[in-house]
C-alpha positions as CSV (number, residue, x, y, z in Angstrom):
1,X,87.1,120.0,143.1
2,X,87.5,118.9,139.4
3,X,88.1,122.6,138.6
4,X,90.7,123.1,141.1
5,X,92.6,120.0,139.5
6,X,91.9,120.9,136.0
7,X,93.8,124.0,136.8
8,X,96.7,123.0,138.5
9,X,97.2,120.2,135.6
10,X,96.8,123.2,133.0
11,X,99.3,125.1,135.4
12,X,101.6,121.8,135.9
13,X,102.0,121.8,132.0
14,X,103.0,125.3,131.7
15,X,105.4,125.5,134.6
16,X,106.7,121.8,133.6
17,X,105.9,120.5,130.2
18,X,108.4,117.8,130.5
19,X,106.1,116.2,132.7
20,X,103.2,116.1,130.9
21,X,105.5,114.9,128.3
22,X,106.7,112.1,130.3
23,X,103.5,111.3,131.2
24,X,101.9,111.0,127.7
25,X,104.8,108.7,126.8
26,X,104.0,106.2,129.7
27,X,99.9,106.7,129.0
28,X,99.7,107.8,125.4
29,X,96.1,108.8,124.2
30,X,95.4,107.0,120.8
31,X,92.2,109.1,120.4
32,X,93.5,112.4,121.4
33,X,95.3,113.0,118.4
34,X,92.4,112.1,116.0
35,X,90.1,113.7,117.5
36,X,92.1,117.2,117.2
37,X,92.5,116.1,113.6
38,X,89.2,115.6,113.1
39,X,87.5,119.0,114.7
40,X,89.9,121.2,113.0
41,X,88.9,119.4,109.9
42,X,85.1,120.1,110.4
43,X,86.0,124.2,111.5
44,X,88.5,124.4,109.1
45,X,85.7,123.0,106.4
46,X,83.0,125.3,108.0
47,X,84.8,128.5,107.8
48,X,85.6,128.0,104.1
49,X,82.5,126.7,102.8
50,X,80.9,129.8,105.2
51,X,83.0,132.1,103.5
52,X,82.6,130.9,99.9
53,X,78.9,131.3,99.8
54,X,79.0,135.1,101.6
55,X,81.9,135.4,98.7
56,X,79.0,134.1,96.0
57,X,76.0,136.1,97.9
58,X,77.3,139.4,97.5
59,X,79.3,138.8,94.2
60,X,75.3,137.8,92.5
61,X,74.0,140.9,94.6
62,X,76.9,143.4,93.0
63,X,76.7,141.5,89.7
64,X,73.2,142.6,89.4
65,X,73.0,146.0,90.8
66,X,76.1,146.6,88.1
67,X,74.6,145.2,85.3
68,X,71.0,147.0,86.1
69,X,72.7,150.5,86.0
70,X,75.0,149.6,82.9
71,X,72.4,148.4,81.0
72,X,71.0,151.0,78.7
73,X,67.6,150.8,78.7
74,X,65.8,148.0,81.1
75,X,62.6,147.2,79.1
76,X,63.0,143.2,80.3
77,X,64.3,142.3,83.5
78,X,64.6,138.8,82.5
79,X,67.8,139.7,80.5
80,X,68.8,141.2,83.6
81,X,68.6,138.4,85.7
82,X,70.0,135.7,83.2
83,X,72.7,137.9,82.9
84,X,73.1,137.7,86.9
85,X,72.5,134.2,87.2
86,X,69.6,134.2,89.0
């Protein structure tokens, strides 16, 4: 039963959003707001951290495999990999 009226409230604010509208003015939600704030904060934040260190993984990975063919003669690796960062 909690489905059914889940839907039709979804459906009521579709069809009718002054309603809902009206209704949040008489019964606001002081938590609703910042807790929308607040998640799209943390997946905001995960997405770009997430996609920072793929950015750094392959950068290092690329950085090395460049420097390793450029480099004339490879008799130490260490130079290699200070070079690279790692």
């Amino acid at each position: 039963m909690q489905s059914k009226s889940l839907l039709g409230s979804y459906f009521k604010t579709i069809v009718e959003p002054y309603k809902m509208f009206n209704e949040l003015l008489e019964k606001p939600n002081t938590l609703g707001p910042f807790l929308i704030i607040l998640l799209s904060g943390i997946i905001l934040t995960v997405l770009i951290c997430g996609s920072v260190i793929i950015e750094w993984v392959m950068l290092s990975v690329l950085l090395y495999f460049i420097i390793s063919l450029l480099s004339p003669a490879i008799s130490n690796f260490r130079i290699v990999f200070s070079v690279a960062g790692f």
